[in-house]
KEZAFI-399792 format. One record per residue: x, y, z of N, C-alpha, C, CB in turn; chain. Coordinates in Angstrom, 2 decimals. Last residue first. Glycine has a CB too. Example, Ala and Ser with C-alpha at 12.3 -4.5 7.8 and 13.67 -1.06 7.14 Angstrom:
2
<site><n_xx>12.85</n_xx><n_yy>-2.25</n_yy><n_zz>7.08</n_zz><ca_xx>13.67</ca_xx><ca_yy>-1.06</ca_yy><ca_zz>7.14</ca_zz><c_xx>12.90</c_xx><c_yy>0.03</c_yy><c_zz>7.87</c_zz><cb_xx>14.08</cb_xx><cb_yy>-0.60</cb_yy><cb_zz>5.72</cb_zz><chain>A</chain></site>
<site><n_xx>13.19</n_xx><n_yy>-5.69</n_yy><n_zz>7.80</n_zz><ca_xx>12.30</ca_xx><ca_yy>-4.50</ca_yy><ca_zz>7.80</ca_zz><c_xx>13.20</c_xx><c_yy>-3.30</c_yy><c_zz>7.80</c_zz><cb_xx>11.31</cb_xx><cb_yy>-4.47</cb_yy><cb_zz>9.05</cb_zz><chain>A</chain></site>
// end
This chain:
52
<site><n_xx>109.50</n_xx><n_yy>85.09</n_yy><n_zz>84.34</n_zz><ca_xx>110.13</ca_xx><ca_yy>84.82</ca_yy><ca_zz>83.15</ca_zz><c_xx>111.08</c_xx><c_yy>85.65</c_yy><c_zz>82.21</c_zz><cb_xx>109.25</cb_xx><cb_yy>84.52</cb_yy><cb_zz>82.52</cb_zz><chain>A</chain></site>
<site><n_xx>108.48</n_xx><n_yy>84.57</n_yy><n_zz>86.43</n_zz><ca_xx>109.45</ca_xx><ca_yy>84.33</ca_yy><ca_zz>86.40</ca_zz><c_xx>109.70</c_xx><c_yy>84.52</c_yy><c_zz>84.99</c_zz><cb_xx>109.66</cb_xx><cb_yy>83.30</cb_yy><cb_zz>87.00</cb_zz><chain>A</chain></site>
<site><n_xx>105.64</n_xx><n_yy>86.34</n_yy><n_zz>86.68</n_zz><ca_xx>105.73</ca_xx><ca_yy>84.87</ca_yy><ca_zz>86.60</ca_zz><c_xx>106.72</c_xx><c_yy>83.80</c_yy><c_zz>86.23</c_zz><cb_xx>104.97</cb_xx><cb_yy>84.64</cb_yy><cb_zz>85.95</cb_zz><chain>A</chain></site>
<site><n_xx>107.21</n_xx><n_yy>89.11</n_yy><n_zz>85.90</n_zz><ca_xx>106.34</ca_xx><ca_yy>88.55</ca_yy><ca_zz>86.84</ca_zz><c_xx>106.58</c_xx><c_yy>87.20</c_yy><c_zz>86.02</c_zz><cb_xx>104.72</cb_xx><cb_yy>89.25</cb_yy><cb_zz>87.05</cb_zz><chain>A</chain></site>
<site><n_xx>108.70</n_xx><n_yy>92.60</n_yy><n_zz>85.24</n_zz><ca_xx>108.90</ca_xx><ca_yy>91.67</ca_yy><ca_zz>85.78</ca_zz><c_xx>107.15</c_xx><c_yy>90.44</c_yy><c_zz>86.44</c_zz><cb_xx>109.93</cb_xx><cb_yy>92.43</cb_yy><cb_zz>86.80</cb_zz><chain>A</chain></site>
<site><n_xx>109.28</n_xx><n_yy>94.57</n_yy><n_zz>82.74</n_zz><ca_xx>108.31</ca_xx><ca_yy>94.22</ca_yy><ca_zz>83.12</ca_zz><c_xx>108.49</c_xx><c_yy>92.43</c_yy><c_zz>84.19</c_zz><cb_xx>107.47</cb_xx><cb_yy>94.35</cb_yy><cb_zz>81.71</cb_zz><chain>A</chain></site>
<site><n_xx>111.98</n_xx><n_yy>97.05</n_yy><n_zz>82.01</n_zz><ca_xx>111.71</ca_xx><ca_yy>95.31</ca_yy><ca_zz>82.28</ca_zz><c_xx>110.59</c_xx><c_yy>95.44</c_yy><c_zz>83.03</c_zz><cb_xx>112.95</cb_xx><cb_yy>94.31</cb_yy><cb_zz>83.18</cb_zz><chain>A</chain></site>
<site><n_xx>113.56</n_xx><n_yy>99.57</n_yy><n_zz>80.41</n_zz><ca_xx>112.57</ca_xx><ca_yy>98.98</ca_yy><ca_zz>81.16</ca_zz><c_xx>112.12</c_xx><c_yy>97.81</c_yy><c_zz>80.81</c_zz><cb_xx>111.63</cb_xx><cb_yy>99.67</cb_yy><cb_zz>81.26</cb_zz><chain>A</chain></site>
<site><n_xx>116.97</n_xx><n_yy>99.82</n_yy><n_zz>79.94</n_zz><ca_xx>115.56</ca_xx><ca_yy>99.70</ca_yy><ca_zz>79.08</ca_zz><c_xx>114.95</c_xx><c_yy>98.92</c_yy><c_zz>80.77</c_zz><cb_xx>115.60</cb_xx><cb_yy>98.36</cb_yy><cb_zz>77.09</cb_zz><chain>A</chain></site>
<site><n_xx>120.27</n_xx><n_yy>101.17</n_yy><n_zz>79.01</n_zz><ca_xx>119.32</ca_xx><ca_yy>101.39</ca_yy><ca_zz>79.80</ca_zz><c_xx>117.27</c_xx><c_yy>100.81</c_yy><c_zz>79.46</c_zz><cb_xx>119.66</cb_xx><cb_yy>102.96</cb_yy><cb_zz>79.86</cb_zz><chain>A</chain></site>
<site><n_xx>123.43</n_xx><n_yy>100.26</n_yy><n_zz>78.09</n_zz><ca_xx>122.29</ca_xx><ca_yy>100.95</ca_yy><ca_zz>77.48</ca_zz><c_xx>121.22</c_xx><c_yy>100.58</c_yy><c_zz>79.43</c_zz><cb_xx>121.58</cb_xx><cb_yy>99.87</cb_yy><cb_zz>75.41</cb_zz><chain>A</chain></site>
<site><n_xx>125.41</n_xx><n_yy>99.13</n_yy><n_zz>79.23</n_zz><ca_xx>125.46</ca_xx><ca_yy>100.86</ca_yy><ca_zz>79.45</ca_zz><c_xx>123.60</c_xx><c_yy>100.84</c_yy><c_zz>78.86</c_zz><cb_xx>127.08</cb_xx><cb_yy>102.06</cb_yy><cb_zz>78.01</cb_zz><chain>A</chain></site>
<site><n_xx>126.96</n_xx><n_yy>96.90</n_yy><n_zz>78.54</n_zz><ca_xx>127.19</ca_xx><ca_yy>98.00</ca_yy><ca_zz>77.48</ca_zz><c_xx>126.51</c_xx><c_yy>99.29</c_yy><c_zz>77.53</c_zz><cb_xx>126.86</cb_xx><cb_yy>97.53</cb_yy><cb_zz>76.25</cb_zz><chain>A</chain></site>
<site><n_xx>125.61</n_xx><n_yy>95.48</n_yy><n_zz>80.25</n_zz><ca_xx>126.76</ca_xx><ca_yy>95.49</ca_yy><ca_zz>80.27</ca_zz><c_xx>127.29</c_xx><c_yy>96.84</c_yy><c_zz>79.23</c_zz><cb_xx>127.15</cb_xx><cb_yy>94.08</cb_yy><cb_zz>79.94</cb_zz><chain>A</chain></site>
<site><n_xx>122.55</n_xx><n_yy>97.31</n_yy><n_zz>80.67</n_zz><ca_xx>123.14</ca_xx><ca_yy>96.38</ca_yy><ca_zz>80.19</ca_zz><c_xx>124.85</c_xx><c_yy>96.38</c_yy><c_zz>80.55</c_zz><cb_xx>122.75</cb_xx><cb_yy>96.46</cb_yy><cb_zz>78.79</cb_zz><chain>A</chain></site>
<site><n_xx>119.97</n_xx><n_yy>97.43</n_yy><n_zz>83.22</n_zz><ca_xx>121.27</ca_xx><ca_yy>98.03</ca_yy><ca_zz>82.54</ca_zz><c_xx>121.90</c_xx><c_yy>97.31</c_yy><c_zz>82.24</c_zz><cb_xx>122.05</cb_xx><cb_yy>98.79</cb_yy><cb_zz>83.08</cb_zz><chain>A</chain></site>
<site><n_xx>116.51</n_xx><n_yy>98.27</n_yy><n_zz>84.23</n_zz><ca_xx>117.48</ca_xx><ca_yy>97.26</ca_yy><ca_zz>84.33</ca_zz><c_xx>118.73</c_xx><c_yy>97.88</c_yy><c_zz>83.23</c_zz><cb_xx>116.74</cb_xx><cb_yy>95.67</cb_yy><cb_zz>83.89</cb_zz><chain>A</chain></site>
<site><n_xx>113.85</n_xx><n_yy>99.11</n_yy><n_zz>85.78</n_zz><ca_xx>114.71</ca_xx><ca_yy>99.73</ca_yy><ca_zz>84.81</ca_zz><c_xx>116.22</c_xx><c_yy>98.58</c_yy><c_zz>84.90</c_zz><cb_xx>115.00</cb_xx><cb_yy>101.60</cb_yy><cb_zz>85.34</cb_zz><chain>A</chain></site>
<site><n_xx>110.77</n_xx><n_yy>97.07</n_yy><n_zz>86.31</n_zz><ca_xx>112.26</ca_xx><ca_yy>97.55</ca_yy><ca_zz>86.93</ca_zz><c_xx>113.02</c_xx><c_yy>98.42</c_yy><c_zz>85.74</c_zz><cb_xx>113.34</cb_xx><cb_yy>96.03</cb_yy><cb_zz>87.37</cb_zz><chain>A</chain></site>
<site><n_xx>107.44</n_xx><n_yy>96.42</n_yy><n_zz>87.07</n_zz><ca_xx>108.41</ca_xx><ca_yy>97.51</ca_yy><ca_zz>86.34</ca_zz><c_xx>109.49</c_xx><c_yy>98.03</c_yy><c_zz>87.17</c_zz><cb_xx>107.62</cb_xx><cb_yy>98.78</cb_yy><cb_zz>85.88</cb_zz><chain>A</chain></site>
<site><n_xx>105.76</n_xx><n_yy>94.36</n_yy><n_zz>88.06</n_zz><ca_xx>106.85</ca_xx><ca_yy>94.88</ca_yy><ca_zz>88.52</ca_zz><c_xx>107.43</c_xx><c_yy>95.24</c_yy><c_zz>87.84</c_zz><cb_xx>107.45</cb_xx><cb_yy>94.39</cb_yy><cb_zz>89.10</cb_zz><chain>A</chain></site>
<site><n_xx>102.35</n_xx><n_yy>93.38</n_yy><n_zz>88.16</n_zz><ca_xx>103.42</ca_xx><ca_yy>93.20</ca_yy><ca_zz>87.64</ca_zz><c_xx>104.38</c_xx><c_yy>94.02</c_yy><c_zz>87.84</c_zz><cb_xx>103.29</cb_xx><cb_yy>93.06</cb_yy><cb_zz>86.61</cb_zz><chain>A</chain></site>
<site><n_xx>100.74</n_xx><n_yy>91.29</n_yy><n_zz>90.22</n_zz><ca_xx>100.92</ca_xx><ca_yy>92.50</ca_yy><ca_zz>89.86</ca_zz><c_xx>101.96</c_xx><c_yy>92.39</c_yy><c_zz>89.25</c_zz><cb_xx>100.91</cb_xx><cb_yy>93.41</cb_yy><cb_zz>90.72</cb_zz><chain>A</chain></site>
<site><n_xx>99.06</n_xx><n_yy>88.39</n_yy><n_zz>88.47</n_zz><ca_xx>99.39</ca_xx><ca_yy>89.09</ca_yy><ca_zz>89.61</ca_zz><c_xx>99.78</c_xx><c_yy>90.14</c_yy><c_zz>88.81</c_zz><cb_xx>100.39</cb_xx><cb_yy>88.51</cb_yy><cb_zz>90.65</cb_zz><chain>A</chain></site>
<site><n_xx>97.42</n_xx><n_yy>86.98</n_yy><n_zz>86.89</n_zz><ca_xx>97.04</ca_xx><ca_yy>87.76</ca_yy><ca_zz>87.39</ca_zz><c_xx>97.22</c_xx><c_yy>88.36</c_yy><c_zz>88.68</c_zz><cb_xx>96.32</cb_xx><cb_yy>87.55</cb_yy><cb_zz>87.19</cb_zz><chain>A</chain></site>
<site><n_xx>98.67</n_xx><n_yy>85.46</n_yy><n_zz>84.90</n_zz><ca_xx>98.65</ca_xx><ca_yy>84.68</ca_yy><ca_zz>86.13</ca_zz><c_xx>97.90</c_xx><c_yy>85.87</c_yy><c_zz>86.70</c_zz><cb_xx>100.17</cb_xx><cb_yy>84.13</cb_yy><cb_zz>86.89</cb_zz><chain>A</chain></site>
<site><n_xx>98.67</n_xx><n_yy>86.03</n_yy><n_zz>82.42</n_zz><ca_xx>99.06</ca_xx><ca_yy>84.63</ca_yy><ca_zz>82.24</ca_zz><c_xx>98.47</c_xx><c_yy>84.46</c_yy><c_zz>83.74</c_zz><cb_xx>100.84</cb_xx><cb_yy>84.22</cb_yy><cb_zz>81.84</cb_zz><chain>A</chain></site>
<site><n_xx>98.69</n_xx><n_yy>89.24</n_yy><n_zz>82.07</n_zz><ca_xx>97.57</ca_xx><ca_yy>88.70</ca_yy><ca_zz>81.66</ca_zz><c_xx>97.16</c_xx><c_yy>87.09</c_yy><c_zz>81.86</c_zz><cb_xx>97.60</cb_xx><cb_yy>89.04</cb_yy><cb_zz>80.40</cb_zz><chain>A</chain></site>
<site><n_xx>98.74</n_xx><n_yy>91.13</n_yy><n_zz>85.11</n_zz><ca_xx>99.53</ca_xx><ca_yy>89.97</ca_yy><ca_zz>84.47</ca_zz><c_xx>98.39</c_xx><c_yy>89.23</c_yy><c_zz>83.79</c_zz><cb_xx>100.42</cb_xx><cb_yy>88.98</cb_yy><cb_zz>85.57</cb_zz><chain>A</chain></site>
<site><n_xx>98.29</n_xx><n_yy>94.50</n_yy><n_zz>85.96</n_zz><ca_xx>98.28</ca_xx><ca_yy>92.83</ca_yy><ca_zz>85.66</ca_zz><c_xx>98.43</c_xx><c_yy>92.14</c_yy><c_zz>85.28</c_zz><cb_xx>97.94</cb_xx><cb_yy>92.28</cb_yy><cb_zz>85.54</cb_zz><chain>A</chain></site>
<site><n_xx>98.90</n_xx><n_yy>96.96</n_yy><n_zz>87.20</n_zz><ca_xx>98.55</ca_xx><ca_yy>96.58</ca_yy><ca_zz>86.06</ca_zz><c_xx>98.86</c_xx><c_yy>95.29</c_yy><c_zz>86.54</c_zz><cb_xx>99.13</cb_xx><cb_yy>97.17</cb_yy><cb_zz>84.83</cb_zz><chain>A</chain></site>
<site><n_xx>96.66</n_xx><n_yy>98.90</n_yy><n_zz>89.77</n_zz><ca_xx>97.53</ca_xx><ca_yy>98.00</ca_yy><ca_zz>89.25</ca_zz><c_xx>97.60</c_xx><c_yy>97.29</c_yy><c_zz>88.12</c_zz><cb_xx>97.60</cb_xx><cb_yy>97.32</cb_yy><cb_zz>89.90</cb_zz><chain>A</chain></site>
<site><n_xx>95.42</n_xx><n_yy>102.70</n_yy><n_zz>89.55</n_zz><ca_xx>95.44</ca_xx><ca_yy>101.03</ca_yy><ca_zz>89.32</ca_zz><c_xx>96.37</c_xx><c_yy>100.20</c_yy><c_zz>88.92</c_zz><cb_xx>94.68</cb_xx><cb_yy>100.66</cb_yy><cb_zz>88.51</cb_zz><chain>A</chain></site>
<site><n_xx>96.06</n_xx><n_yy>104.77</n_yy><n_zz>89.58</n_zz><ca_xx>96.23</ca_xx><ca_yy>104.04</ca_yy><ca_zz>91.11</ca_zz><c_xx>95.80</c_xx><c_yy>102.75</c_yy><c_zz>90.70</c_zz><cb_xx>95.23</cb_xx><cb_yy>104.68</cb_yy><cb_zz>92.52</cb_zz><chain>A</chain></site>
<site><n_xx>95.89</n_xx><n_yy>105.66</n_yy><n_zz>86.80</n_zz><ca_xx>96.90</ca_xx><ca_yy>105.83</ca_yy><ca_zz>87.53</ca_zz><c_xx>97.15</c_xx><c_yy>104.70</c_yy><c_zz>88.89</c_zz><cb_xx>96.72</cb_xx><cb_yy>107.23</cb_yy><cb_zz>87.91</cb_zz><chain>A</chain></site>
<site><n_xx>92.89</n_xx><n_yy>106.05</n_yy><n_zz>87.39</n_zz><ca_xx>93.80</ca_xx><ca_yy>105.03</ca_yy><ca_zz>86.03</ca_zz><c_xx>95.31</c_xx><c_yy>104.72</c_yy><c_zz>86.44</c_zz><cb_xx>93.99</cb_xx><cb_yy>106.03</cb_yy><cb_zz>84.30</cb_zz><chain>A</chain></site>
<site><n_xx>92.57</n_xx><n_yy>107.99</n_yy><n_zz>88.88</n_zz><ca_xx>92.16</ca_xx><ca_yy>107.09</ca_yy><ca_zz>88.88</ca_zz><c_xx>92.92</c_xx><c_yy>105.50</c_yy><c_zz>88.28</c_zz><cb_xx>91.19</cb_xx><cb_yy>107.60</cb_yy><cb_zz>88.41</cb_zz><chain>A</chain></site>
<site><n_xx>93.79</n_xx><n_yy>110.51</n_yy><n_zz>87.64</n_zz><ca_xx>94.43</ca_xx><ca_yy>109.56</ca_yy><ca_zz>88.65</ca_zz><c_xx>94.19</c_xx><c_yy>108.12</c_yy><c_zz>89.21</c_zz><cb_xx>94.38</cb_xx><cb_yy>110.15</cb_yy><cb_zz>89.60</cb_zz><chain>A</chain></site>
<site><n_xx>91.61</n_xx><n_yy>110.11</n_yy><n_zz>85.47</n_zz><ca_xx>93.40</ca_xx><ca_yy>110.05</ca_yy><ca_zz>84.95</ca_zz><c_xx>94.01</c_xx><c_yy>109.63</c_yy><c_zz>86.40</c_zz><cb_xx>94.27</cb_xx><cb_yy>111.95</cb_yy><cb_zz>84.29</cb_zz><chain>A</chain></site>
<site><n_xx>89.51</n_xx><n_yy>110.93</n_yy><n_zz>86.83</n_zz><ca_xx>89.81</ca_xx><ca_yy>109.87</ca_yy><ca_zz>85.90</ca_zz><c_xx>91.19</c_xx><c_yy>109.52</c_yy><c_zz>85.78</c_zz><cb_xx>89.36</cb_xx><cb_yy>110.19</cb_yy><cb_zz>84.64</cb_zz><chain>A</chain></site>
<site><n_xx>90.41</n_xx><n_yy>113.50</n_yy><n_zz>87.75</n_zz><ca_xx>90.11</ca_xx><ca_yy>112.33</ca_yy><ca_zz>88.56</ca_zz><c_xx>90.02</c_xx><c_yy>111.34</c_yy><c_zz>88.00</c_zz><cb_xx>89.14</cb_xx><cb_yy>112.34</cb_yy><cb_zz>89.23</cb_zz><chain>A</chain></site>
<site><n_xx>90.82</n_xx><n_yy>115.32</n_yy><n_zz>85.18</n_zz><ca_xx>91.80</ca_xx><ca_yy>114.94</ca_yy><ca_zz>86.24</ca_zz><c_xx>91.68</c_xx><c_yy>113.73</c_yy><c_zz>86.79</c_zz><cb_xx>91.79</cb_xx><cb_yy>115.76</cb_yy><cb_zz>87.25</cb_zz><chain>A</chain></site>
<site><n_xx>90.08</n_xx><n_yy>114.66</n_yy><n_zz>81.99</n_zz><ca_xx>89.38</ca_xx><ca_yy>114.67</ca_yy><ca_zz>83.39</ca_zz><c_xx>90.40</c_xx><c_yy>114.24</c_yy><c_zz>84.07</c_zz><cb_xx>88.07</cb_xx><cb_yy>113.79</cb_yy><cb_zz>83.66</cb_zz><chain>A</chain></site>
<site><n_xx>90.72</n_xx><n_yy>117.93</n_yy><n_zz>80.27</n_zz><ca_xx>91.13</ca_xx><ca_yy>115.57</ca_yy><ca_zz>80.79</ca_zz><c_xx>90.61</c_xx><c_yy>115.90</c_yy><c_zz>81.54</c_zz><cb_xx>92.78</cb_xx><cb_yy>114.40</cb_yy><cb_zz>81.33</cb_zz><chain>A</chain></site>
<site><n_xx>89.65</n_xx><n_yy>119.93</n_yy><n_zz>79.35</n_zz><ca_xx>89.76</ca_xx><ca_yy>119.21</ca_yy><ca_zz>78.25</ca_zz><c_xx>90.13</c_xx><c_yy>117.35</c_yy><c_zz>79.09</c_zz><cb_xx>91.16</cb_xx><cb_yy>120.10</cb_yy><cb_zz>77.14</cb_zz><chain>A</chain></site>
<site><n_xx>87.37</n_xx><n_yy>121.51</n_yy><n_zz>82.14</n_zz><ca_xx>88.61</ca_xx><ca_yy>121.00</ca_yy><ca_zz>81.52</ca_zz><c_xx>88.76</c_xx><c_yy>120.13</c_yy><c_zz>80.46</c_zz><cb_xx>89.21</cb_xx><cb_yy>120.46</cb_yy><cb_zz>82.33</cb_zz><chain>A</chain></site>
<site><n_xx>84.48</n_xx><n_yy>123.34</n_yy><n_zz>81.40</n_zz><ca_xx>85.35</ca_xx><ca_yy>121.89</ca_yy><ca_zz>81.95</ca_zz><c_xx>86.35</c_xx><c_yy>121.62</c_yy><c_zz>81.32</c_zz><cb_xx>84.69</cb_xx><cb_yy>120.58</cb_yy><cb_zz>81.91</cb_zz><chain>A</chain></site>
<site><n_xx>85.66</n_xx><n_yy>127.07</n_yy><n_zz>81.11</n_zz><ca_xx>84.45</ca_xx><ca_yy>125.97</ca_yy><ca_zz>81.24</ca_zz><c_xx>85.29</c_xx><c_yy>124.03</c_yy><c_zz>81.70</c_zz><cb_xx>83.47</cb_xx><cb_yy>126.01</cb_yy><cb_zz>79.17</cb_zz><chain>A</chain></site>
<site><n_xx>85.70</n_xx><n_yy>130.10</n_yy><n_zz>82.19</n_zz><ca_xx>86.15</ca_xx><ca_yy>128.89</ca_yy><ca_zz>82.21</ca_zz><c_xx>85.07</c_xx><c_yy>127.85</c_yy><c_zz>82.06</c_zz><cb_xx>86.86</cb_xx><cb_yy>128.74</cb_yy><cb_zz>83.34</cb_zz><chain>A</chain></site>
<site><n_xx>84.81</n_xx><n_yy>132.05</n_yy><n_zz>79.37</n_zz><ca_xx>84.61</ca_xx><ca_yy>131.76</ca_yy><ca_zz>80.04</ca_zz><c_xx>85.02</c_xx><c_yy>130.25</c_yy><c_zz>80.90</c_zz><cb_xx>83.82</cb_xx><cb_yy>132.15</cb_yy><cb_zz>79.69</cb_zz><chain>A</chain></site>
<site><n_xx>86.17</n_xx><n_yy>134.06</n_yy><n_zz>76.66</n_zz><ca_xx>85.42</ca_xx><ca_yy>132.65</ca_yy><ca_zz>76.94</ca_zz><c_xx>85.83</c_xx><c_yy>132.56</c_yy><c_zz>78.29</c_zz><cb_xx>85.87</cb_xx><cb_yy>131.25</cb_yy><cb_zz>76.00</cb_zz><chain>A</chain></site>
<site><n_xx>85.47</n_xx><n_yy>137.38</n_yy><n_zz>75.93</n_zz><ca_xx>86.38</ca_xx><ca_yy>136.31</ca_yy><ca_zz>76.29</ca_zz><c_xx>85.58</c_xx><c_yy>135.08</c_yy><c_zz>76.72</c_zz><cb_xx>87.34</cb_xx><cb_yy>136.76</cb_yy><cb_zz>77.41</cb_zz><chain>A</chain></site>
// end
């Protein structure tokens, strides 16, 4: 039998990546993922920043 060896993801990487803020490529603030809802129900994610 094979023996444990290193995991296929690197966990700590991946959380790593995780705890980072994503950024605004125009102004370089943080950017604000809302789920927002239409009059008609549907459902889609909105990336909110630099008013627009």
């Amino acid at each position: 039998m094979a023996g444990k060896g290193k995991s296929k993801t690197d966990v700590a990487a991946r959380s790593g990546a995780k705890g980072l803020a994503k950024l605004c490529s125009l102004c370089g603030n943080k950017v604000d993922v809302v789920m927002s809802v239409s009059p008609t129900g549907k459902k889609s994610m909105r990336r909110l920043c630099c008013d627009i």
